[in-house]
N, C-alpha and C positions, 0 to 999 in steps of 0.2 A: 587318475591323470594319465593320461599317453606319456609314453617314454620316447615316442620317437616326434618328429616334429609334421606338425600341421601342414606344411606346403606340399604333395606330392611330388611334386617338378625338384627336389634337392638334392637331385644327382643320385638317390640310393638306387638298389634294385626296383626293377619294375613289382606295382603290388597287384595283389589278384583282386579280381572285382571285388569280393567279399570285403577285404581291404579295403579298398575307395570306399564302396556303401559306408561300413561303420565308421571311417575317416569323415563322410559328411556327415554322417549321425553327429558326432563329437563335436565338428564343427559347429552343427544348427545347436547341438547342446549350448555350448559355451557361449556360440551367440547371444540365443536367447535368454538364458542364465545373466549375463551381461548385461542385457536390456533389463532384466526385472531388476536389478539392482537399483539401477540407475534411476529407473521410475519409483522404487521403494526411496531412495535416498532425494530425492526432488520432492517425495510426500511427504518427508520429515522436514524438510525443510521448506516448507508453505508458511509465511508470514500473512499475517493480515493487513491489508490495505490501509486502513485506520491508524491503527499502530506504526503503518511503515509512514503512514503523512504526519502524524505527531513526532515521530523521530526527526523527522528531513526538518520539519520546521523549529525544532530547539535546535539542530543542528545550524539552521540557518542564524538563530537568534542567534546563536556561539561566535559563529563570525563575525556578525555584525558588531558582538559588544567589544570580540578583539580587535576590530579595526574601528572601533571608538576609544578602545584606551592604547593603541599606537598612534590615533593622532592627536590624543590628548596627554600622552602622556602618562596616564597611571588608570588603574583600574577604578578609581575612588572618583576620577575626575568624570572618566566614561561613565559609570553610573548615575553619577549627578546628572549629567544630561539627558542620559535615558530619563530620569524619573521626572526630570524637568518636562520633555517633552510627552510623556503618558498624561502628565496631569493637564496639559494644555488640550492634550487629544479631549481628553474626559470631561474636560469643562465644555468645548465646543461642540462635544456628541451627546452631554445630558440634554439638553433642550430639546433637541431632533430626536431624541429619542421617547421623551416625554412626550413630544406633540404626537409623532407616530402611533405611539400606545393608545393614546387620547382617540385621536379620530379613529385606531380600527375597533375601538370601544364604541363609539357614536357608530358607527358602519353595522355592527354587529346588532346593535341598539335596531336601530333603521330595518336591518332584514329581516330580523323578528316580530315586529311590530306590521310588518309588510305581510310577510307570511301568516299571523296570525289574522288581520283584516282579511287576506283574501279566504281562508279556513271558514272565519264566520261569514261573507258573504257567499259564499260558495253551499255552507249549511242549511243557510236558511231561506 
């Protein structure tokens, strides 16, 4: 470590070039020393994207269930309504969901059967 301080301009005696030169060495040292930290401690600290959208979204769920049991009331009451409302979600999206599956089964049915005709008429 320098015992005297980094700014040349602080009023001491003037220093001899040799001094300035090793004065910038020290500087670009320290700099650069500085920088590598910084980028080592930002690589320790790299989260994954996935991870940080699973967070944000329980985090969100979190609010939402406490500002269902502030306007209900109690934590027992907001839950009933969550659950109320998931199974109403679940009754109206099995169906759609079922049809969905269905047809991209008949689809998938459809382009294989397509694909295989054009195979044997292309063969033969």
């Amino acid at each position: 470590m320098v015992a005297a301080r980094l700014d040349p301009n602080d009023g001491t005696s003037a220093l001899s070039r040799a001094e300035q030169l090793d004065l910038k060495e020290v500087q670009a040292d320290v700099r650069e020393a500085y920088e590598r930290g910084r980028r080592d401690e930002r690589a320790s600290r790299r989260r994954h994207p996935i991870f940080m959208t699973f967070t944000f979204i329980a985090a969100a769920c979190g609010v939402v269930l406490l500002a269902l049991a502030a306007v209900n009331g109690s934590f027992t009451r907001a839950g009933g309504v969550v659950d109320e409302n998931l199974s109403i979600a679940v009754s109206r999206a099995e169906p759609q969901v079922r049809d969905a599956a269905s047809q991209t089964g008949q689809s998938l049915r459809d382009a294989g059967q397509a694909a295989k005709a054009k195979a044997d008429g292309s063969a033969g």
